[in-house]
Structures are given as structure tokens and as C-alpha cells.
C-alpha positions as a printed Julia matrix, in Angstrom:
684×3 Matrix{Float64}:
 124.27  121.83  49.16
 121.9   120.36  46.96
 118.7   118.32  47.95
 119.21  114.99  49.47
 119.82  113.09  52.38
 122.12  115.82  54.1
 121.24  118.8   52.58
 121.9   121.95  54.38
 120.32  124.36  52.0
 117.55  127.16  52.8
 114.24  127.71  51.7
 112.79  131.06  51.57
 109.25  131.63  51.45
 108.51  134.92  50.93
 105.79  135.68  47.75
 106.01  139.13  48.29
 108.19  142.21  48.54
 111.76  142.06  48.35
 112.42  139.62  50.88
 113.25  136.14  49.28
 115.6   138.32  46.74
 117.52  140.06  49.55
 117.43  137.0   51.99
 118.66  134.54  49.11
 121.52  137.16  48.1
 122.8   137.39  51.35
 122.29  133.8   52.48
 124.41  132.93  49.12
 126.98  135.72  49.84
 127.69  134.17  53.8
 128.47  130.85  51.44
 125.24  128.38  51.33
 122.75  127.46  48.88
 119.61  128.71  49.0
 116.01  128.14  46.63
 113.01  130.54  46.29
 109.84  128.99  47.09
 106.48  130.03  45.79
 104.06  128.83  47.93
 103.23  126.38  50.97
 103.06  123.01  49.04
 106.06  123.52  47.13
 107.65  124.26  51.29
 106.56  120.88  52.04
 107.22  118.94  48.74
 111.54  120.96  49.02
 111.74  119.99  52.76
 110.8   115.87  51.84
 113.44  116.45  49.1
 115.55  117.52  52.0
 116.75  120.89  53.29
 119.1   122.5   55.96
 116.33  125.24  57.34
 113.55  127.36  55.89
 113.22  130.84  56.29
 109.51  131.93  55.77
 107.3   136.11  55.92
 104.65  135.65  58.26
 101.99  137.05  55.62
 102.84  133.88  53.65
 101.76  131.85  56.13
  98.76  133.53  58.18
  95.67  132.74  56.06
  97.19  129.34  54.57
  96.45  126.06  55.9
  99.37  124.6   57.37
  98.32  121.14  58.01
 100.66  119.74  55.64
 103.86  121.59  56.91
 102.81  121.04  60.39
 102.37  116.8   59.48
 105.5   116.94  58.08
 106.78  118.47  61.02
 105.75  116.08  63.39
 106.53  113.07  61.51
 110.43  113.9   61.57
 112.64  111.29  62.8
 113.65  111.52  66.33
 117.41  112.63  65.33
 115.28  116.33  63.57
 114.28  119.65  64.69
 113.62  121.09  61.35
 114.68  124.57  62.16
 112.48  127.89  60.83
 113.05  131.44  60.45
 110.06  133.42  60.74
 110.26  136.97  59.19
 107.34  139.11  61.23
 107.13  142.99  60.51
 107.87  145.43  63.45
 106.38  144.52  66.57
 105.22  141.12  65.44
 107.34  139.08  67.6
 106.22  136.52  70.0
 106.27  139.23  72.95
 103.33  141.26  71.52
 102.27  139.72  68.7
  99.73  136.45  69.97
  99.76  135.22  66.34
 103.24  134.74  66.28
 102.95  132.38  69.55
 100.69  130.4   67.82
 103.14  130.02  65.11
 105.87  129.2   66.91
 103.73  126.74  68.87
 102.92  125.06  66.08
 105.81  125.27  64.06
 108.36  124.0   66.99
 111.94  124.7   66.81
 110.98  129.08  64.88
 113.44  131.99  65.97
 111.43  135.11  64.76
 113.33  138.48  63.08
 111.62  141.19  62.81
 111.67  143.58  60.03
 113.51  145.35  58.27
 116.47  143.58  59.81
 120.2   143.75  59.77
 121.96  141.42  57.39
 124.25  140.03  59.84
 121.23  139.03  62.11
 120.06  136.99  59.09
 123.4   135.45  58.13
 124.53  134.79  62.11
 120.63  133.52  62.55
 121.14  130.76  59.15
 124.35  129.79  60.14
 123.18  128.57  63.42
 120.65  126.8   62.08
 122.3   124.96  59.61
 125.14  123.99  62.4
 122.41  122.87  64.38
 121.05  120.61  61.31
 124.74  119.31  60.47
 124.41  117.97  64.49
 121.44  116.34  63.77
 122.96  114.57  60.66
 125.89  113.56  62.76
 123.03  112.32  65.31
 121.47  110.29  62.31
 124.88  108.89  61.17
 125.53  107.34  64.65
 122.15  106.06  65.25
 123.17  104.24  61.87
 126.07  102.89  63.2
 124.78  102.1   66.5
 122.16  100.04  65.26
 123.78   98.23  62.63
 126.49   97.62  65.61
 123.94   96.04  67.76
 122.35   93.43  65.04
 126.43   92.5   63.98
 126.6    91.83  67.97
 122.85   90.31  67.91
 124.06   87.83  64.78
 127.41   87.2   66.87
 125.01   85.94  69.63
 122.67   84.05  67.42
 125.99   82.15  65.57
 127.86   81.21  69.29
 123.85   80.19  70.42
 124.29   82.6   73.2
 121.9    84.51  75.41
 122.41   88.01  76.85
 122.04   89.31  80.18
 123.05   92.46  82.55
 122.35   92.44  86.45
 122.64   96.23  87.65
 124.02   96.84  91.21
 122.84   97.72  94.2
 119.38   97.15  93.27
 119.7    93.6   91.22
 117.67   94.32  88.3
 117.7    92.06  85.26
 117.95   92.49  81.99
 117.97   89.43  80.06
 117.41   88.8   76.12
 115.06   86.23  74.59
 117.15   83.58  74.03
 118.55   84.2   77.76
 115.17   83.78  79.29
 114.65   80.35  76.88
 117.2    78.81  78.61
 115.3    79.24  81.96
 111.82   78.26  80.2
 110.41   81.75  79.38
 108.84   83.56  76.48
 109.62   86.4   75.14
 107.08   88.54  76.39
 107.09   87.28  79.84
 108.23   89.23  82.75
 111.7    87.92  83.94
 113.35   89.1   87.45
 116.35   88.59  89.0
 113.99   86.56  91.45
 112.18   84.57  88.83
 116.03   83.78  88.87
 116.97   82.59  91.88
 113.68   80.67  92.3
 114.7    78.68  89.42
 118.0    77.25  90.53
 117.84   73.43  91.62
 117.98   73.79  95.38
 120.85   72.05  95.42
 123.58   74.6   93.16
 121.61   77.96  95.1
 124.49   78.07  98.17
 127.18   77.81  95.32
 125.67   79.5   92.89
 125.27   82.56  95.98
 128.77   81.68  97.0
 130.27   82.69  93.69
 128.29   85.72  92.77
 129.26   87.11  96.15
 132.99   86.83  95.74
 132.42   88.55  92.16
 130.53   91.26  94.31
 133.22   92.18  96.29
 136.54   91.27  94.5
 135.69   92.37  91.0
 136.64   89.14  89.63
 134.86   86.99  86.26
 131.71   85.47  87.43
 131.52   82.39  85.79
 129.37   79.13  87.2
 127.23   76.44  86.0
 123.76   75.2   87.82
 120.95   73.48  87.55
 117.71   75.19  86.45
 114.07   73.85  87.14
 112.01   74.85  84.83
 108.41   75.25  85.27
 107.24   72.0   83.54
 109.74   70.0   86.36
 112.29   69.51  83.77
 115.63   70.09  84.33
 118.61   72.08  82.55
 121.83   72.75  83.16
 123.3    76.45  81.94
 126.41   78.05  82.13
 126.89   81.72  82.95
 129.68   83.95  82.61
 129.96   87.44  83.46
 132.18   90.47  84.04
 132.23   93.78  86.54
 131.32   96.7   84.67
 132.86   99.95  87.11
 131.26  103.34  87.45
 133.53  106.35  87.54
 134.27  106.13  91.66
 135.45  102.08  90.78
 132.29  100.16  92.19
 130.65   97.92  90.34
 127.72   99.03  88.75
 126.73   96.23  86.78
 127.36   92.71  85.97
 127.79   92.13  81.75
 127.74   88.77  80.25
 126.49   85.78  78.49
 124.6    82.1   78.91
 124.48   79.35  77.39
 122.45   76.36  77.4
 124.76   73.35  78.11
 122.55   70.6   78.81
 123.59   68.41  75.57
 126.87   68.21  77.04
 126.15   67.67  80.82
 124.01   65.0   79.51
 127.18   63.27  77.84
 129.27   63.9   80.49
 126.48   61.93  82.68
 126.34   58.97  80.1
 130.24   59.24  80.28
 130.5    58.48  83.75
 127.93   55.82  83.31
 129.89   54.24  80.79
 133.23   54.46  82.93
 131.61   53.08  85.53
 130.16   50.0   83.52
 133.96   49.71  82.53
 134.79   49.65  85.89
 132.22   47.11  87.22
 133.11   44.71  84.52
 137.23   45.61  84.98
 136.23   44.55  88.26
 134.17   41.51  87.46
 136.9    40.58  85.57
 139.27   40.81  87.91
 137.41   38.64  90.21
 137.01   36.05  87.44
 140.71   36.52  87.09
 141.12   35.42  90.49
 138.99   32.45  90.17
 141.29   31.32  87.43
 144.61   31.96  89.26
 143.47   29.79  91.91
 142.79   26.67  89.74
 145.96   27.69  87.55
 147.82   28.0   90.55
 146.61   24.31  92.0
 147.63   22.68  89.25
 151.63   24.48  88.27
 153.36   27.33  88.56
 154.04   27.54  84.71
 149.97   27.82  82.62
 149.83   31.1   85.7
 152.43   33.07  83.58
 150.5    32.18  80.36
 147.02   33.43  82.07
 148.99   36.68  83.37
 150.36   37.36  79.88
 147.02   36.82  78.13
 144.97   38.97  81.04
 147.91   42.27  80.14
 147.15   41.24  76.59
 143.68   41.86  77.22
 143.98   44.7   79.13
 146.39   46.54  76.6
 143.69   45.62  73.76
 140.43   46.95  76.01
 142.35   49.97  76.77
 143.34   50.46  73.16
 140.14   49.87  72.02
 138.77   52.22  74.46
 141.16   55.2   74.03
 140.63   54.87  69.89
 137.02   55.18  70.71
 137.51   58.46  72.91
 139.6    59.51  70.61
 137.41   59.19  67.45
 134.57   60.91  69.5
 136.96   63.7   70.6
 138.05   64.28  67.25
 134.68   64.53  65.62
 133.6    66.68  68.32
 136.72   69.11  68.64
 136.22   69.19  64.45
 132.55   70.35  65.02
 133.5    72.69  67.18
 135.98   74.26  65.8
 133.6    75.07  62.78
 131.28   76.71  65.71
 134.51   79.14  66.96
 135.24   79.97  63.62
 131.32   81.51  63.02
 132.08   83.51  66.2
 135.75   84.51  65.12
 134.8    85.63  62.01
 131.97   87.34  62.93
 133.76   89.25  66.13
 136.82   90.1   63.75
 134.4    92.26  61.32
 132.18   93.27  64.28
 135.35   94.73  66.38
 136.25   96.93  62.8
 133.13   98.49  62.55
 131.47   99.65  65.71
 132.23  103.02  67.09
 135.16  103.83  69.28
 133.52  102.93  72.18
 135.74  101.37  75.01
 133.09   99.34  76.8
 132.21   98.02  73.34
 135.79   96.86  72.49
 136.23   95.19  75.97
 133.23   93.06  75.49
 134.23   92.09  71.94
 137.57   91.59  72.92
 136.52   89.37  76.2
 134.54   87.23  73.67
 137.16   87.13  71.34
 139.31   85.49  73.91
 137.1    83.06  75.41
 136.68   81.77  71.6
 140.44   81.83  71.71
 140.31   79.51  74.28
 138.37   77.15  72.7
 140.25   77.26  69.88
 143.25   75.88  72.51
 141.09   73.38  74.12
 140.3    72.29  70.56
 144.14   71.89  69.97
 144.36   69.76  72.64
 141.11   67.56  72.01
 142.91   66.93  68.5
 146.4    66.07  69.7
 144.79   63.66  72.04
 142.79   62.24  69.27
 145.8    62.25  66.73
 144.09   64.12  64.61
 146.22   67.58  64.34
 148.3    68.94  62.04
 151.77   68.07  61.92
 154.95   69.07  59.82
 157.22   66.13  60.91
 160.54   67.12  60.07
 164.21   66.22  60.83
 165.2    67.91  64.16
 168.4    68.14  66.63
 167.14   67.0   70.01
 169.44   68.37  72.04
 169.9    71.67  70.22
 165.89   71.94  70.37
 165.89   71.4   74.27
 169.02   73.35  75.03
 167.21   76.82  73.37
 164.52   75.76  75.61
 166.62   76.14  78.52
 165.5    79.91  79.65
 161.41   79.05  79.4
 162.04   76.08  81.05
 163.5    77.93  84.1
 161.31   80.61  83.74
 158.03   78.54  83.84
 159.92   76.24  86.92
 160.44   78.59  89.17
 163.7    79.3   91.11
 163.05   76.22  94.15
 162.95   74.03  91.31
 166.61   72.32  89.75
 166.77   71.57  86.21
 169.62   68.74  85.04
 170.3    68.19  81.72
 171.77   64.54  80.17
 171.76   65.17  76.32
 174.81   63.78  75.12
 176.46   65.05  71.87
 176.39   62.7   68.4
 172.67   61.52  68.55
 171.04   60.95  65.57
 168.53   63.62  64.83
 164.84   62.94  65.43
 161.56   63.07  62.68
 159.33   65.25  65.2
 157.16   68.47  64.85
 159.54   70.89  66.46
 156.51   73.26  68.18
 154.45   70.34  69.18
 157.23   68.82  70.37
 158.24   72.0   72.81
 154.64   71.95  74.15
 154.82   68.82  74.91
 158.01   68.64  77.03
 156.82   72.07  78.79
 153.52   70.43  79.71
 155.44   67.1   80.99
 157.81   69.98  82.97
 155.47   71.64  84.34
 153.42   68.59  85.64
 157.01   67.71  87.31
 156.94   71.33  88.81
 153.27   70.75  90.31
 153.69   66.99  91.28
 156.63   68.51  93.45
 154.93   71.21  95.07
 157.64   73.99  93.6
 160.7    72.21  95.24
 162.63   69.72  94.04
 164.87   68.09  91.16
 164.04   67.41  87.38
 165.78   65.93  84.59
 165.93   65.85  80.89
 167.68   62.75  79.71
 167.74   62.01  75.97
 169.3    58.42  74.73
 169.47   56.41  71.72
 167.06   53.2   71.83
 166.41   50.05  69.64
 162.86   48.47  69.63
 162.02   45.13  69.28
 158.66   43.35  70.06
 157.36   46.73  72.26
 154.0    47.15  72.56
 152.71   49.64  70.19
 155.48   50.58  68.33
 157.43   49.51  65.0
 160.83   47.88  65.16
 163.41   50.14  64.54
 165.89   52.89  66.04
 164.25   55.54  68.3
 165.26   58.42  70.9
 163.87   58.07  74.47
 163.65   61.39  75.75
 162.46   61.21  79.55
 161.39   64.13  81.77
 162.17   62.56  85.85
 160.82   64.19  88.64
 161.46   63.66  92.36
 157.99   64.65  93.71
 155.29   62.32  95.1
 154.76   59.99  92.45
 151.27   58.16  91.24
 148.91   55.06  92.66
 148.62   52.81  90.53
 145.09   53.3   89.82
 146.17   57.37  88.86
 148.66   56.17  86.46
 146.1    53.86  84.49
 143.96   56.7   83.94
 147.22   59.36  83.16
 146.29   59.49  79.64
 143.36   59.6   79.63
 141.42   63.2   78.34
 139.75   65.12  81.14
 141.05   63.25  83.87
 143.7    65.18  86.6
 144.41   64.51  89.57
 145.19   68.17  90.3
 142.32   70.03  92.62
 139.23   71.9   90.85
 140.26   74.29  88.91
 144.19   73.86  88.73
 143.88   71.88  85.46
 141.81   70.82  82.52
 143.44   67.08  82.34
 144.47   67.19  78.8
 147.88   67.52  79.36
 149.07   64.3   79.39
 146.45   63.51  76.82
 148.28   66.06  74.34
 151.3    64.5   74.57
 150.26   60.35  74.3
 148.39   61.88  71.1
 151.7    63.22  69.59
 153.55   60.4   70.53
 151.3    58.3   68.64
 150.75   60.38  65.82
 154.53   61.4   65.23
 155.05   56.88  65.2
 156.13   56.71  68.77
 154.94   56.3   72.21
 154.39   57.91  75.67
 155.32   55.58  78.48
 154.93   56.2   82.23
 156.19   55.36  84.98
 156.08   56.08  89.09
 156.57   55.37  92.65
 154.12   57.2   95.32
 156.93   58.99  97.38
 159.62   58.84  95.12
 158.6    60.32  91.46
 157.39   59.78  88.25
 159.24   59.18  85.06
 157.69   60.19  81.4
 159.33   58.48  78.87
 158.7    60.14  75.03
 159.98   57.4   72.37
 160.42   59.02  68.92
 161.43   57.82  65.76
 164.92   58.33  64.65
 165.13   60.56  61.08
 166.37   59.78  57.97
 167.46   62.5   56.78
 169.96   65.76  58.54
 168.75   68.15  60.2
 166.68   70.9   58.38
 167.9    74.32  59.0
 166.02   77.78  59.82
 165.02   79.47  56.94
 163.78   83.3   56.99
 159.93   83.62  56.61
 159.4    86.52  53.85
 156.09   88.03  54.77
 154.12   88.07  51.36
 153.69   91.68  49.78
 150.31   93.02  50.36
 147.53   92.32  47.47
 146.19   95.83  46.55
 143.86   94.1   44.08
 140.45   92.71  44.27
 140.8    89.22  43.47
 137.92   86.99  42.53
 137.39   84.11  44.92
 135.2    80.86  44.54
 134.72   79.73  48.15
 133.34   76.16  48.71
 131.6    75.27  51.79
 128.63   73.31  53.46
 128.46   75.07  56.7
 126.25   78.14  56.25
 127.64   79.43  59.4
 131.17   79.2   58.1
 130.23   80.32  54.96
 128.34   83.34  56.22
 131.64   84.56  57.98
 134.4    83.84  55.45
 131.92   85.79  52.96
 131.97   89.02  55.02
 135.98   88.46  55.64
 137.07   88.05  51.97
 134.37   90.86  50.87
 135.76   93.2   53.91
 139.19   92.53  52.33
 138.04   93.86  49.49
 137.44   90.41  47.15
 134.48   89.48  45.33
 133.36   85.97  46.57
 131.16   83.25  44.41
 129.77   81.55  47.52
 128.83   77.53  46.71
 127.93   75.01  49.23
 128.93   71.33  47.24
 131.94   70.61  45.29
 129.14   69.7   42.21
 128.34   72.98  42.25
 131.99   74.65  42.08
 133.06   72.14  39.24
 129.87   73.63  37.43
 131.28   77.08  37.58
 135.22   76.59  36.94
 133.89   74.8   33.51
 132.35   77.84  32.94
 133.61   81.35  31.44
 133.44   82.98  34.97
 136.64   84.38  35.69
 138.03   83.14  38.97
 141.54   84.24  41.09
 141.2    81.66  43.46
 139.57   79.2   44.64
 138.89   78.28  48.76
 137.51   75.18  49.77
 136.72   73.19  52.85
 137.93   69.46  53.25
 134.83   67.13  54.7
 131.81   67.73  52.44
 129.24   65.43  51.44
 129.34   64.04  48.21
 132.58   65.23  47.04
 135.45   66.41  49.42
 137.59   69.47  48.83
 140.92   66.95  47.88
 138.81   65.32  45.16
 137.44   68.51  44.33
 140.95   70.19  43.8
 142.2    67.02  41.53
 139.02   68.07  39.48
 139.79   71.42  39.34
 143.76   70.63  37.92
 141.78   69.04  34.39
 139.91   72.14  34.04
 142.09   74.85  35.16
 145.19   73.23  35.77
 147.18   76.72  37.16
 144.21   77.81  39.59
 145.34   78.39  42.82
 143.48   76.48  45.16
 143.53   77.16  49.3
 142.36   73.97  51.41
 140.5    75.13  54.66
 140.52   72.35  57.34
 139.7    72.03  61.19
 142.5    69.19  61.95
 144.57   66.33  59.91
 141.69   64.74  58.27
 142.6    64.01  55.28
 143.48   60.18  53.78
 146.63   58.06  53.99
 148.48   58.54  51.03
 146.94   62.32  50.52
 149.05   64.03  48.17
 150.04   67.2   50.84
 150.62   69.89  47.81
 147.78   72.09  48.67
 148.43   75.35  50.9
 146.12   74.82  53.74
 144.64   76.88  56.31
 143.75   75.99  59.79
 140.48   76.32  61.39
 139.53   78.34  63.01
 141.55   81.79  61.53
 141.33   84.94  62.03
 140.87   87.75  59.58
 144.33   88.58  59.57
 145.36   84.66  58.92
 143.36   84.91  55.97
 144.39   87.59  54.38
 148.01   86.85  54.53
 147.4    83.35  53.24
 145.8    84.91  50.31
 148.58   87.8   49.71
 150.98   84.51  49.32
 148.91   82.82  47.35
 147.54   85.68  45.1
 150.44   88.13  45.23
């Protein structure tokens, strides 16, 4: 092999005699490469140029100074052990020969042959030694990989603002990363225990916090907790830890894996929150009291002006909560938006980070844990943005009772067998302008609420019926279908039912729900032109009532999704998009898929380049962007290159009434695999 990186060629150092001739024939004739070398510096200048071994006659070496070899030596990496093969005459070996020690001492990894020697010793002798190199250029490769493994991992971190830390078992050592101990108000280069740990935990979360990493102790199960932590200024912060059981070979647990997060921001809103619902509350109840006042006069003078008072106080109400619920909603949306840009930095990053570390199991199960807690969020997301009317929808003429009655074995499935499903869909009902999947979410969640409200045992029933409004609340005039989910468990105060809709709130214990539910499905209600109406009796059951428009149109019919052909070629993609985060991780993507990307951060700047000669396949862009968003940015694009195919990128249903919906869109966050399909459709 010739000299480079890996080069497993020997040098021979031999000035006089026969040696180098006779080693280099035979060394050629067992099938390597092999250069003569005339003295010591050209040794050391061959070996920086890179070599496999060197094979060396002692009398080269004896009166020559050897410094530069021997600095060579010892500044190999830590992956060499530059083998040598020192040729001593007869009786020169290390046993009687105190020269030859001193050699080998200073030369490190020497095997001696003494001469004249067999030629199979030399051959058998070289070929170790180079397999011995080709190890230690294996070793090299994988430290490589290792390390560029660990920064991909280290950048996942950084993106998802995460911190690092492993507790080993029995002992309870700590390891925690920088950005781990900055959450609990230390440096870097301070010292950080597992009791610097504990002794930072607000008094009031330790018995919890002791609680739960006990039961992960001895069941195996997630540790996962949030707590206070006093830092050593007196200020407070709130972070949120999650863990998981790493197993020796016998199955105990030899060390606790995971990550933290500092989650003060959001503890903080949650705080001004509950303030705020309780300033709702105290004036809901100062209002009430005023109410009251007013009833009493009203009711001293007639019975009459009282039903004009109670008809203005549920107008009131129904406005306050409107205005209330838009507000949520607006927040949630802009927040489930921003975050959704956050879990699509991690996705990305994860996706390309799971392809390219080693096959390592442990590896792959950490990736793959993170991967699904972003996953998660991705489905809380979801939620956040049906609640806030703000996801995307493909409202389309459906069947009702065709959609419910292939719903039939989930349904059953997800009841349980205490629990009696009744079906009253009657035939000839006008077909209804819903999203089909939403819609099946929806009436699975409003199910399976049933299911718990009823404690596994009881009766439900899907009713569908044709309905007319006229002056409701909330909703158009016009023909609708009332689809209502009953259930015979034990109902809702009316206090509970107020709140129903509202996001976060369950009644459910800790734990046995996120309170979004109900919130999902008013949001599609809403956003599909309908409503969500409920209704209950403590004892006796609750009724949810989902009005949805009627269609114009028949029924659309199932057609066969043709997976697009795979795109071989490398396609050249403009990609538009403000987030640096984002645009860091769709960048690696489309370049791991093989495209070159022209990476831009303002629709200004795009429009600059498609009026240019730069060739360009495609171009990707994100919606919400200052100064120009991706819809106006596309209508530019059709003057200048009217038959460019353009991808829209979006987090939720942003865009304006009266958007022209002709642009194939993508949904935040994707994975890898979502994007390159999209593309192969678009490009193939």
C-alpha cells in the first residue's frame, strides 16, 4: 500500500550487506509493499508519510542518534504501536546482547531476528505486524466515529436545551454535564455530587422526590419527576428530570441514564395561570353576588324585567367565556407553533444521529427513547392546535354512519368487554363536510371518556340525527348532523361541566389524563363550522353532543395512494427559513438524502436567487417569516419561474382566509422519511 493515512507498507533500513535486497524481495513475494531506506532521517521523514512497520540491521542504528525516531515514537496517537523489526547478528538478541535491551527499551513495541534467518520467520514476523497495524487503523476509524457520535448527541442536547446526567448504583455517584449542573446553579468546573444534589431540593419536593427515585430503584420503571431547586443565591427553580434503568448482565440496575431540563419559564406561567383563573373566579363570583343584588330589586318590582336580567347575565357569560377560550386558544396556538419548531430541531437532528453512530444497542435505545418522548410532544402539540383551531384539516364529504360502523371493532376493543356499545345511525342521512381522521379521534376520545366516567361497566350510545339550526348560539343557520356519544356513568357538577372544555383541566386523578381531550374535540367542532355541546346529570350520565355541518356535495370515495417512485437523483433545493435551528436540521436531512441545498433565511433573499441563473429543482419554504411569508413568497416565485415546484413547510393551519390551498405542504414537525417521500412526489 502506498504512503498515507493507512498505509501498511514496510521500511527496511539496512545500508549494508544484502539485507534490505533480500528482506524487500521476500516481503514483496509474501504480497506487500515494501521501500528501501537509506538512512535514519529518511526512517523518520517515510514513517510521518505513513507506514505499516519498519524493519531495521542493528549496525544501522547503534552509533546514530535516534532522538528523532524515538520523538516520533512517542508522539503517536494513542490508537499506535508503531511496530519494528530489529535484525541483530547471531547472539545479539535481547537475552545476551544488553544493547539490544536498550533498543528495544527505547524503541517500544521491537521483535528482534537474528541472523542469517529463515525467510518464513521474516514473512510470518511482517505479516503480524502489519495485522497488528490494520487493528490499530480499525481502532482509529472507531475513535472517529465515536467521537463524531458524541458531538451529533452533544448538538442534539444543545438544540432540545437539555442537560445530561448518569447516577451509578449502589454507590450513587454523579455524573452530570455542564448544562446539567447550570440548572442547579453550578459552573463548569465545580465539583457536583449526588449530595450537592439532594441538598439542593426545596425541602418541601425531597420526600417525593425520594419517594419516586425509590420505586425506580426497585421496579425498574422511568424515573421521571419535577422539584424545586434552591440555588445558592436563595433563588428558586423548578427542573424536570427524566431517567431510565440501565441493567448489568445479572438484570440489576447499574445505573440510572437520562436528561434535565430547566422548566422554570413554564412553571412560572402555569403560576400566573392560576392567578389569572383565580382573578376570573373572584370577579365570576363578585359578579354573581352583584347578580343577586339585582335579582332582588328585579324581583320586588315584577316577575317579567327578571327574565330580561337572566338572559342578559347568560349573554354575558357566553361572551366572557368566549372571549376567554379565544384568548387561551390564541396563546396555545402560538405556543404549540413554537414548539413544534423546537421538536422538529430534535427530530431532525436524532433521525441523522440514529443513521450514523455505531451499532451499539445502548446507543440506539437512548436515541430511540428520545425520539419518542419528542414524539410525544409532537401529539401534545396536535392536541394544543385542535384546541386552538389551528390544525390542519381536509374537510371533505363523508358517510356518517358508514365512518362509525368501520369503527365498530376499535371501539370495542378500546371499551372493554363490561362495557355495551348501542348503535342509532339510521340509513338515508345526508352525508357530512368533516375531516374523516380527526373526526375518528374525536369520537374515540368522547368513548373512551364514557368508558372511564363509568368505571368499565355500563351502557353507551352512538346516536346520529339530522338537525336544523336556527338562532343557536355559536353556530350558522342551516342543516347539520348531531352525532351524540351517551353514557350511563356518574355524570358532572355543574361547576366540572363549565370547565369541560377547557385545555388542561380533568377531572380524572394525577396521572390518568392530560385534560385535552375534550379540548381536542370543542376545537374541531369549531373549526370544521360546528359545535360541541354538553350535557349531564351527577348519577345518571353525561351526553356529548357533536353538531356538524351537513355537505354539499356526495360522498368522496377511497382512492389508492401510489407511493411515489424513489428519486435516484440529486436534486437542487432552495430551502427558505428563519429558524436557524430548523434550518440547521432540514440542511443535514436533504444533504443526507443526497440533495444539494441553497440555505436562505428571508423570502428577499430567495427571490434574489430564483432571478438569478442558479439552477434550482425545488424550492422549500416555511410559512410565518418576517417580512415576507412563504405564500407571498411562492406567488413571487410563479412570475419568475412559473413551473418551479414549490413545497410549503408549516407547524399548523396558519395561513389566511381566502389562501389559495394549491401548494403541497408538509407538516411540522417530519421526520426524515416524511421528507423524502414528499420530495420523491414532488421531484420524481
Amino acid at each position: 500500500m502506498r504512503p498515507g493515512a493507512s498505509s501498511e507498507r514496510a521500511l527496511i533500513l539496512a545500508p549494508t550487506g544484502r539485507d534490505a535486497a533480500v528482506a524487500v524481495a521476500l516481503i514483496q513475494e509474501a504480497g506487500f509493499h515494501a521501500d528501501v531506506i537509506s538512512d535514519i532521517a529518511g526512517l523518520v521523514r517515510e514513517m510521518e508519510a505513513g507506514a505499516g512497520l519498519a524493519v531495521i540491521a542493528d549496525e544501522a542504528i547503534k552509533t546514530t542518534d535516534l532522538r528523532g525516531v524515538m520523538n516520533w515514537l512517542a508522539d503517536q496517537p494513542s490508537w499506535s504501536d508503531f511496530p519494528i523489526v530489529l535484525l541483530t547478528h547471531q547472539g545479539g538478541g535481547p537475552e545476551r546482547n544488553p544493547d539490544a535491551v536498550r533498543l528495544g527499551q527505547a524503541l517500544g513495541n521491537v521483535t528482534f531476528i537474528e541472523r542469517p534467518f529463515h525467510p518464513t520467520t521474516l514473512v510470518s514476523i511482517v505479516g503480524s505486524a502489519i495485522r497488528g497495524r490494520r487493528r490499530q487503523y480499525q481502532t482509529r476509524a472507531i475513535l472517529a466515529d465515536l467521537t463524531e457520535s458524541e458531538g451529533l448527541l452533544q448538538t442534539a442536547l444543545n438544540a432540545g436545551h437539555l442537560g445530561a446526567l448518569e447516577l451509578h448504583l449502589p454507590g450513587f455517584e454523579l455524573e452530570a454535564s455542564d448544562t446539567c449542573k447550570a440548572f442547579f446553579g453550578r459552573k463548569p468546573d465545580e465539583p457536583f455530587s449526588y449530595q450537592d444534589l439532594l441538598a439542593s431540593i426545596h425541602p418541601d419536593d425531597r420526600i417525593r422526590r425520594t419517594e419516586v427515585m425509590e420505586r425506580t430503584i426497585k421496579t425498574g420503571r422511568d424515573y421521571s419527576i419535577e422539584y424545586r431547586a434552591i440555588w445558592r443565591d436563595g433563588s428558586q427553580h423548578w427542573i424536570d428530570v427524566r431517567s431510565r434503568a440501565v441493567r448489568a448482565p445479572d438484570g440489576s440496575i447499574k445505573s440510572l441514564v437520562g436528561v434535565s431540563s430547566d422548566i422554570t419559564a413554564r412553571k412560572l406561567a402555569e403560576i400566573e395561570r392560576e392567578n389569572l383563573l383565580s382573578q376570573l373566579a373572584a370577579e365570576r363570583t363578585a359578579l354573581a353576588e352583584l347578580t343577586a343584588t339585582l335579582e332582588q330589586r328585579v324581583e320586588q318590582r315584577t316577575a317579567d324585567l327578571m327574565k330580561e336580567v337572566a338572559a342578559r347575565e347568560r349573554a354575558q357569560e357566553q361572551l366572557r367565556q368566549a372571549q376567554k377560550m379565544e384568548t387561551i386558544g390564541q396563546l396555545t396556538g402560538g405556543v404549540a407553533h413554537d414548539f413544534n419548531n423546537l421538536l422538529m430541531a430534535v427530530m431532525g437532528n436524532l433521525d441523522l444521529l440514529r443513521k450514523r453512530i455505531p451499532d451499539d444497542p445502548r446507543l440506539h435505545r437512548l436515541i430511540d427513547g428520545a425520539l419518542q418522548g419528542a414524539e410525544r410532544g409532537a401529539s401534545l402539540t396536535q392536541r394544543l392546535l385542535a384546541f386552538a383551531r389551528q390544525q390542519d384539516l381536509r374537510a371533505v364529504s363523508v358517510d356518517l354512519r358508514s365512518l362509525i360502523q368501520g369503527m365498530i371493532d376499535l371501539l370495542e376493543r378500546s371499551l372493554g368487554p363490561r362495557v355495551v356499545l348501542r348503535l342509532d345511525i339510521p340509513e338515508g342521512l345526508p352525508p357530512a363536510r368533516i375531516d374523516a381522521n380527526q373526526l375518528e379521534l374525536a369520537i374515540l376520545n368522547l368513548a373512551i371518556n364514557a368508558r372511564d366516567a363509568m368505571e368499565d361497566s355500563g351502557t353507551i350510545d352512538i346516536r346520529v340525527a339530522s338537525y336544523r339550526a336556527s338562532g343557536d348560539p355559536g353556530l350558522n343557520a342551516g342543516d347539520y348532523l348531531k352525532l351524540s356519544v351517551i353514557d350511563s356513568g356518574k355524570g358532572m357538577t355543574s361547576d366540572i361541566l363549565k370547565k369541560a372544555i377547557e385545555p388542561f383541566f380533568s377531572s380524572k386523578p394525577l396521572g390518568k389524563g392530560t385534560g385535552l381531550g375534550l379540548s381536542m374535540v370543542h376545537g374541531l367542532a369549531v373549526q370544521l363550522g360546528g359545535a360541541l355541546q354538553l350535557s349531564s346529570t351527577v348519577g345518571k350520565g353525561t351526553t356529548a353532543t357533536l353538531l356538524l355541518p351537513v355537505a354539499t356535495s356526495v360522498p368522496e370515495t377511497e382512492i389508492p395512494v401510489h407511493r411515489a417512485q424513489k428519486v435516484d437523483r440529486s436534486a437542487v433545493i432552495l430551502f427558505v427559513d428563519d429558524d436557524p435551528l430548523i434550518a440547521m436540521s432540514t440542511t443535514e436531512m436533504l444533504e443526507d438524502l443526497g440533495h444539494h441545498v441553497i440555505g436562505v433565511n428571508s423570502g428577499r433573499h430567495a427571490l434574489d436567487i430564483l432571478r438569478s441563473e442558479q439552477p434550482i429543482d425545488l424550492m422549500m419554504t416555511d410559512h410565518v417569516m418576517p417580512g415576507m411569508t412563504g405564500l407571498e413568497l411562492a406567488a413571487a416565485t410563479r412570475e419568475v419561474r412559473p413551473s418551479l415546484p414549490i413545497l410549503l413547510a408549516t407547524g399548523y393551519a396558519e395561513l389566511p382566509d381566502g389562501a389559495q390551498l394549491d401548494l403541497p405542504r408538509l407538516a411540522k414537525p417530519y421526520h426524515q422519511d416524511q421528507l423524502r417521500d414528499r420530495l420523491d412526489q414532488l421531484l420524481g
